[in-house]
C-alpha positions in Angstrom: -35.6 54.8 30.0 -36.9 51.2 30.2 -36.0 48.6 32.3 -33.7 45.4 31.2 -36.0 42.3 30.9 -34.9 39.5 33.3 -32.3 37.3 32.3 -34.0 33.7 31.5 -32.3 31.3 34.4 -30.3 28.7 33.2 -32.9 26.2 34.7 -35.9 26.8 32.6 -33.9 26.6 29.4 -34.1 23.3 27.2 -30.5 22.9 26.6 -31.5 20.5 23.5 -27.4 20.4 22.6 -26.5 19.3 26.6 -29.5 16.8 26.5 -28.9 15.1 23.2 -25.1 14.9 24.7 -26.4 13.5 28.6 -28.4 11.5 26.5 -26.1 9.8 24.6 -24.1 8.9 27.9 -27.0 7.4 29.5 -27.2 5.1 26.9 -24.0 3.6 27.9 -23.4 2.5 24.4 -19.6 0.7 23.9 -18.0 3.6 21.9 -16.6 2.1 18.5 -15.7 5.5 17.1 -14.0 8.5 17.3 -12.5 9.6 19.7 -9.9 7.1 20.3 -10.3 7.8 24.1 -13.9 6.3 23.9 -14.8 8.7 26.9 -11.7 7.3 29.3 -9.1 8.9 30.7 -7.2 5.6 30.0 -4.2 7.2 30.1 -4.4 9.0 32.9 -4.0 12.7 30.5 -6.1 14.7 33.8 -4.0 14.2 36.2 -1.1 15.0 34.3 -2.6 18.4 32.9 -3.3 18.6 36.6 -6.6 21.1 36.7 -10.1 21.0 34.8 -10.9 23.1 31.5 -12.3 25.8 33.2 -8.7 26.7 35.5 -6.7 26.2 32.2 -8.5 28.0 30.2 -6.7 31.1 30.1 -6.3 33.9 27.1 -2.8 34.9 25.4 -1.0 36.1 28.3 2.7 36.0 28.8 3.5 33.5 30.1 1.7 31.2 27.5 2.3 32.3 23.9 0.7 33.2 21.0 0.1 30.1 18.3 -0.2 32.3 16.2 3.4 33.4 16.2 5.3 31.4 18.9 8.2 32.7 20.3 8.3 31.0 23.7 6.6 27.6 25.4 4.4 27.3 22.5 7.2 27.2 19.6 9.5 24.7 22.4 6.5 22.3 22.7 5.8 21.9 19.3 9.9 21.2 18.5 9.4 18.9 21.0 6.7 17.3 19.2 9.0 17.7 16.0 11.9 16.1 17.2 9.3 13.1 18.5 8.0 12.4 15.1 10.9 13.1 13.2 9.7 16.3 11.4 11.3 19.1 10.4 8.6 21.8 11.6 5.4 20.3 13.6 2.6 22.8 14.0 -0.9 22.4 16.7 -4.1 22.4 15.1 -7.4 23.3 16.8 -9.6 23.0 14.2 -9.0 19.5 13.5 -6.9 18.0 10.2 -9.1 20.1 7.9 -7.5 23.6 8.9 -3.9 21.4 8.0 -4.7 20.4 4.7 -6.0 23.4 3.5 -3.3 25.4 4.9 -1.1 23.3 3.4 -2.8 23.6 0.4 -2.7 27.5 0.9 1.2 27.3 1.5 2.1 25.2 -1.4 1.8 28.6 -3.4 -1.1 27.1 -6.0 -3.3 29.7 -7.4 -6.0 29.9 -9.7 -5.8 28.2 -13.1 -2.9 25.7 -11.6 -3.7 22.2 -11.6 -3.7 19.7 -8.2 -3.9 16.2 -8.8 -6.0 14.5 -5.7 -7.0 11.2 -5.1 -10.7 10.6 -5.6 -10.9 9.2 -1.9 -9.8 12.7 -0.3 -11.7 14.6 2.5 -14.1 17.5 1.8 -11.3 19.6 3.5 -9.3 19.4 -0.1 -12.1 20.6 -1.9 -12.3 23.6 0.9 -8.7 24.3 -0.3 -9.2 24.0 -3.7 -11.7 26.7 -3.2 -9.6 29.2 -1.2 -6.6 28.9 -3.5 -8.5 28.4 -6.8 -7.0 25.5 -8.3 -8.3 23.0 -10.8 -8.7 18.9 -10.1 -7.4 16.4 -11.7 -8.4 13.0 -10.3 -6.6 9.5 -9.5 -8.4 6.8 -8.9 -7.5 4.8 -6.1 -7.9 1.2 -6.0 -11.8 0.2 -5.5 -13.6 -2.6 -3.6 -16.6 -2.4 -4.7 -17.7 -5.9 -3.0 -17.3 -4.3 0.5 -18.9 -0.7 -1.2 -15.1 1.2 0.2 -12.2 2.8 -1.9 -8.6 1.2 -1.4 -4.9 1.9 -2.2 -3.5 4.5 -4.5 -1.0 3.0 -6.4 2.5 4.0 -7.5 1.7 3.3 -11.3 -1.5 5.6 -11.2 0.4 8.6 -9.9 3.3 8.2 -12.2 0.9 7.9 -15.0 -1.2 10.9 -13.5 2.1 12.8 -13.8 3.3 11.9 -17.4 -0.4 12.7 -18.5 -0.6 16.2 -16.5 3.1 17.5 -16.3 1.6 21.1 -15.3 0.8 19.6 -12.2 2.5 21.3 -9.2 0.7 19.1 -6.1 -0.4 15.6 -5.1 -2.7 15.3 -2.6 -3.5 11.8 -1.6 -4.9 9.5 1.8 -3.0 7.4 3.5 -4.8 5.4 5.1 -8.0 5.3 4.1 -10.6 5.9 6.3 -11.1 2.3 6.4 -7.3 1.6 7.5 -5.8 1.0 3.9 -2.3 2.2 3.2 -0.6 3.0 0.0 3.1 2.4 -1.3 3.9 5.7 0.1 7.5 5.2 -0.1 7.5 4.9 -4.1 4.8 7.5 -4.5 7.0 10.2 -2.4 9.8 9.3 -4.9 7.9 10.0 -7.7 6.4 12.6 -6.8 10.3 14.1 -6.2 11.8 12.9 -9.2 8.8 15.0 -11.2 9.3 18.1 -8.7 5.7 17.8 -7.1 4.7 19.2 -4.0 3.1 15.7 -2.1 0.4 16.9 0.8 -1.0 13.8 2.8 -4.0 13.2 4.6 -2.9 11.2 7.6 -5.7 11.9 10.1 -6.1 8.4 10.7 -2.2 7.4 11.6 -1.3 9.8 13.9 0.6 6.9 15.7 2.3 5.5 12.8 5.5 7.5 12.7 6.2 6.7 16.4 4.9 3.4 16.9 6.9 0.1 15.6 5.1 -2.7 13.4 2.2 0.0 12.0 1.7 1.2 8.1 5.4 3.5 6.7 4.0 7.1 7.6 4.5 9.3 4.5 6.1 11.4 7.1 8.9 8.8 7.2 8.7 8.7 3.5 9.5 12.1 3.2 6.3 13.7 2.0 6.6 17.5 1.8 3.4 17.9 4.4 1.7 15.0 6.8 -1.2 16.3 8.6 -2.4 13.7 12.0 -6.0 13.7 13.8 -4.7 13.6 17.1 -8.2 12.4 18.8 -9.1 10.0 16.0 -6.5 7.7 17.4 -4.1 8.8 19.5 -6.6 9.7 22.0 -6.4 13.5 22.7 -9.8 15.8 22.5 -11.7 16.2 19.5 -10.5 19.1 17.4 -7.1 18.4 17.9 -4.6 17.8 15.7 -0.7 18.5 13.9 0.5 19.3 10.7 3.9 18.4 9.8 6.7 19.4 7.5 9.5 16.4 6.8 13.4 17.4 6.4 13.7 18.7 2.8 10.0 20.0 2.3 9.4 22.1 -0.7 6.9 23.9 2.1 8.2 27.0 3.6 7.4 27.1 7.7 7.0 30.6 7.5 4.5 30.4 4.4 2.5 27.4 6.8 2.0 29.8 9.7 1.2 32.1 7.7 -1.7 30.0 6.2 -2.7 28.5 9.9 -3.1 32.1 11.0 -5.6 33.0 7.8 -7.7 29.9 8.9 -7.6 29.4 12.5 -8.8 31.0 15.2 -6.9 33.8 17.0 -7.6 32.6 20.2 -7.3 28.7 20.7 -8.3 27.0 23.7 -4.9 26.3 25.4 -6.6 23.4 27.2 -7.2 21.4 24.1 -3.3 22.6 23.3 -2.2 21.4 26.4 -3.8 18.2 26.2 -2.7 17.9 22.5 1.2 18.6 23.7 0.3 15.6 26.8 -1.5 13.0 24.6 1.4 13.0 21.8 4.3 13.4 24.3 2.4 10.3 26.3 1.7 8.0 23.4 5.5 8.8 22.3 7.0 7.4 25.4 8.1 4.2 26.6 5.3 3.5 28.6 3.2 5.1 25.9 4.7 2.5 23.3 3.7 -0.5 25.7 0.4 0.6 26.2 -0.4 1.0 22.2 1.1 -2.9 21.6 -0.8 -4.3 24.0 -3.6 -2.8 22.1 -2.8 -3.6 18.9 -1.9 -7.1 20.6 -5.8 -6.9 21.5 -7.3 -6.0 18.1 -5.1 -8.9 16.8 -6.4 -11.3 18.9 -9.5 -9.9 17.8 -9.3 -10.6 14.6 -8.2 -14.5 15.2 -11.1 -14.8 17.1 -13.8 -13.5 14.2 -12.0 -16.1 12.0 -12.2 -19.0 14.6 -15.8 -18.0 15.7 -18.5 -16.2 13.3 -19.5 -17.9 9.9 -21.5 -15.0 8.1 -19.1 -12.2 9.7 -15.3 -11.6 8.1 -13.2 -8.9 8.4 -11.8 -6.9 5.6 -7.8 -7.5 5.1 -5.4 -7.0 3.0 -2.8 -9.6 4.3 -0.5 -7.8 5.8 1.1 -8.3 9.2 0.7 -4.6 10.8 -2.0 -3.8 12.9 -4.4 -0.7 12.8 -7.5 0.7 14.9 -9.5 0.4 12.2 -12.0 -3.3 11.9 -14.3 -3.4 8.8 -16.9 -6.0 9.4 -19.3 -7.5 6.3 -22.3 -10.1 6.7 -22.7 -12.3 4.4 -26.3 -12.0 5.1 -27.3 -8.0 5.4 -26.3 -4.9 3.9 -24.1 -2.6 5.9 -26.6 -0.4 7.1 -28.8 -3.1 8.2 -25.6 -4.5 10.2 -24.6 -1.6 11.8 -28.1 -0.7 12.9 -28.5 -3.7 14.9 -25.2 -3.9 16.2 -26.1 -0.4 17.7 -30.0 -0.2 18.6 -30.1 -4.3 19.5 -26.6 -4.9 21.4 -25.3 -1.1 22.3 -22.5 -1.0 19.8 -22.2 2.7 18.5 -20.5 2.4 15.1 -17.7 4.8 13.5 -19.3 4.2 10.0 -21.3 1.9 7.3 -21.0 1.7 3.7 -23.4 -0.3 1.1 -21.9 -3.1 2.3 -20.3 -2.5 5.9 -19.7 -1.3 9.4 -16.3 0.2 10.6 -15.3 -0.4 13.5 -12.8 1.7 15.6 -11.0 -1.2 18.2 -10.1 2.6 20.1 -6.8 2.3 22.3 -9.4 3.9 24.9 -12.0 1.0 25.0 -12.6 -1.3 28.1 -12.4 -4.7 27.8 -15.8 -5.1 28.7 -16.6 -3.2 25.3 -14.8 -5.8 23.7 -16.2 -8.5 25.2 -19.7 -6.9 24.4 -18.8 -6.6 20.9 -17.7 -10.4 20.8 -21.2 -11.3 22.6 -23.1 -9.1 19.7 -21.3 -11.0 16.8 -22.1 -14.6 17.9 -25.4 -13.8 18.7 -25.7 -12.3 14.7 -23.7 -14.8 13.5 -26.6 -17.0 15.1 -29.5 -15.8 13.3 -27.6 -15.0 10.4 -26.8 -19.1 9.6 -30.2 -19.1 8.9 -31.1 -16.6 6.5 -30.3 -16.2 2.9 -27.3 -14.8 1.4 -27.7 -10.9 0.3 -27.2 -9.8 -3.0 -25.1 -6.9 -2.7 -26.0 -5.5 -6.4 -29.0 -4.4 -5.2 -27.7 -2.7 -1.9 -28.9 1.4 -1.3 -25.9 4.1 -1.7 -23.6 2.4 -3.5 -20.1 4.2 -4.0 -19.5 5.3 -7.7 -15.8 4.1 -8.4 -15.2 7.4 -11.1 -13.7 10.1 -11.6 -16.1 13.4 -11.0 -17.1 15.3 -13.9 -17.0 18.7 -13.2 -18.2 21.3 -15.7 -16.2 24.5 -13.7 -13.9 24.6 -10.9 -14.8 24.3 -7.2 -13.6 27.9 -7.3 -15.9 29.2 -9.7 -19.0 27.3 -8.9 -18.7 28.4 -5.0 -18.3 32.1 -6.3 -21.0 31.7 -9.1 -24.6 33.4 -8.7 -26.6 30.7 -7.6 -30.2 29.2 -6.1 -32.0 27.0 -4.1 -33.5 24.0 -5.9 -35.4 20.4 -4.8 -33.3 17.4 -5.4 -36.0 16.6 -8.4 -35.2 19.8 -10.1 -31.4 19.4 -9.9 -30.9 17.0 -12.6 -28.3 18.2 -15.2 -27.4 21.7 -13.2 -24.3 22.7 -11.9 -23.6 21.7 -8.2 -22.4 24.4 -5.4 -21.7 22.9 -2.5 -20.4 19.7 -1.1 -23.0 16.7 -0.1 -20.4 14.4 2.0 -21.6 11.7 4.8 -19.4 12.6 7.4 -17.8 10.6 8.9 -16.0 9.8 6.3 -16.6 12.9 4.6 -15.9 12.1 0.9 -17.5 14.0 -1.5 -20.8 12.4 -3.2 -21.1 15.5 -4.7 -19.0 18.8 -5.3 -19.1 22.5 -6.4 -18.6 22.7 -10.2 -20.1 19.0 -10.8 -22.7 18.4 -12.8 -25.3 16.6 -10.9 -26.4 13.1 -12.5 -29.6 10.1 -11.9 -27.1 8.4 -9.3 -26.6 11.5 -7.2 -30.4 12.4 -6.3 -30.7 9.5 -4.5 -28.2 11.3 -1.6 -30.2 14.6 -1.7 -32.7 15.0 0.6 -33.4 18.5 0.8 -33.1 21.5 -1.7 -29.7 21.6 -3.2 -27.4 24.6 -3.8 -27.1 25.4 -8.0 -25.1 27.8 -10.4 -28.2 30.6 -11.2 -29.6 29.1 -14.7 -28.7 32.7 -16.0 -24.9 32.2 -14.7 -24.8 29.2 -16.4 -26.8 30.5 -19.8 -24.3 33.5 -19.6 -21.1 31.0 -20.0 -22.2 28.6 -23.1 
């Protein structure tokens, strides 16, 4: 019988993930993205969980629960969380908002052949549940802007019309906010949406705050949406991964139906640290010292905001005039494209963006920032604003990966194309085939490209490397 070779030690490893992560540290970069703790424990969340990740992370004993059917502390804390944000049924995620839309998705009974309308801005998580449950797409177009390259508002009268044009439609899945911070009439699309008996699922990774926080965006939780899924970490400040779906009072959604869904898709044995700081970050942010803290934050990015008026000349903020303060700051130059902006804001002044589009850089003003990164930001714009005075205005018609404000054309459902034969091809051999997989930037992760659509001029200049197809014989085999 041989002998057992020698473990490698730990020390003559590379570790490439570990160093790219020390890496990024050492840069000391001011963190203008997700997580909305920028890498502070601002709020003090350690010392209140009281031991490190190692201690607490413990397995499914007694004592703790199961999350996969709570019966004990688990099922108290997330009523707790419930009765907080004024929900019917609050569930913890630890696979981020993605496992919550699709179980949502999963739970709102669809099945293949029914018809979902979605809003052409939604997450690639949609078009994962449109997948697992088989349902066919119809698209609303949201509002566009193409002058700052992002998608806006869904309004009232394109959902009503959405659901006069398609009355087999049993769901609604729409964003609010955007990823860029832009809400919708939420209020008058959840009536709708009742009046015509239609299930309405909302992405609201980026408001986790807004149902407990005064002066912020209506959360479609408050408008009574059937299910509101939050992003914890993107700004409430928890860890990454985090995150709660929610049923409102009178949801067409069964609880029971949701776990069930949860327990399909997530993992059977979830870190009860990230739980435990998930319960501490939204019981924190809820409470009265947690409300002061968030004002004087939103106080800050408000401030913020009168200053970039006052101050830079080639630099404005994107707004839509109203008086409620997000996290979210989309900065355009008059002078360079987006991607050209937020490159130097990061490799010239240490800014690390959440985002660009053809035309912009997003900013996240996180709760969890310093004021020193705020004060480094400030310093960054001026000195732009400087050099850009003297430089020629851009002409954003010619700018590089341009958003295309339309609806997809998709030849099959993302269903069929995912289970479809298929084969490996070069971006230059892809023209006019059937697409079967997602290309999404992430962040923000809207599709540029999804299974079933048939892949056009505009979309090979996002592929890069060989592209998933439907087999030419699959597709030979349905004509």
């Amino acid at each position: 019988m041989g002998r057992l070779k020698p473990l490698t030690h730990p020390s003559t490893l590379n570790n490439p993930l570990a160093s790219a992560l020390q890496g990024l540290c050492q840069l000391n970069n001011h963190r203008f993205h997700v997580p909305a703790h920028a890498g502070h424990d601002a709020i003090g969340l350690l010392d209140h969980m009281g031991l490190g990740p190692f201690a607490l992370d413990l397995t499914e004993l007694p004592p703790l629960d199961v999350l996969g059917q709570p019966t004990g502390v688990l099922k108290d804390s997330q009523a707790m969380v419930a009765r907080l944000y004024g929900a019917a049924h609050s569930f913890y995620l630890v696979n981020g908002a993605s496992v919550g839309i699709m179980a949502a998705l999963l739970a709102a009974g669809v099945r293949e052949g029914d018809t979902v309308l979605v809003a052409r801005n939604c997450h690639r998580s949609v078009i994962h549940g449109l997948i697992l449950n088989g349902a066919t797409p119809v698209w609303i177009l949201p509002e566009s802007h193409p002058d700052w390259g992002i998608w806006g508002s869904v309004s009232m009268a394109s959902v009503d019309a959405a659901l006069r044009e398609t009355p087999q439609a049993r769901v609604l899945v729409m964003t609010h906010p955007t990823y860029e911070g832009i809400s919708s009439d939420v209020l008058a699309i959840a009536d709708v949406c009742h009046r015509h008996g239609v299930i309405l699922i909302v992405d609201e990774a980026h408001g986790s705050l807004w149902p407990i926080t005064p002066g912020m965006p209506v959360s479609a939780l408050q408008a009574g949406a059937d299910a509101v899924i939050h992003s914890m970490h993107k700004s409430g400040g928890s860890l990454t991964q985090t995150a709660l779906l929610h049923l409102s009072a009178g949801s067409s959604l069964m609880p029971e139906m949701v776990q069930q869904a949860l327990n399909v898709l997530q993992t059977t044995s979830p870190s009860y640290y990230l739980l435990a700081n998930l319960e501490a970050t939204a019981l924190w942010m809820g409470s009265k010292e947690g409300q002061g803290w968030i004002q004087s934050r939103l106080e800050r990015i408000s401030r913020f905001r009168e200053w970039l008026v006052e101050t830079c000349v080639t630099i404005q903020a994107w707004s839509d005039n109203s008086d409620r303060e997000q996290f979210q700051v989309f900065l355009k130059s008059s002078v360079m494209s987006g991607e050209a902006f937020a490159m130097m804001l990061e490799e010239a002044y240490g800014i690390s963006f959440e985002s660009y589009s053809s035309h912009g850089v997003l900013l996240q003003i996180n709760p969890g920032l310093e004021e020193k990164a705020l004060e480094a930001l400030k310093t960054a714009l001026v000195a732009i604003d400087g050099q850009s005075q003297l430089m020629p205005l851009w002409n954003g018609s010619q700018a590089t990966g341009q958003v295309r404000f339309e609806r997809p054309q998709l030849r099959i459902s993302p269903r069929e194309a995912f289970w479809a034969p298929g084969e490996s091809v070069q971006p230059e051999d892809a023209l006019g085939r059937i697409c079967k997989q997602i290309v999404a930037t992430c962040p923000p992760g809207i599709p540029i490209l999804m299974p079933g659509e048939i892949i056009t001029d505009w979309h090979l200049g996002f592929l890069e490397e060989p592209v998933l197809v439907v087999a030419a014989d699959a597709c030979s085999s349905r004509t």
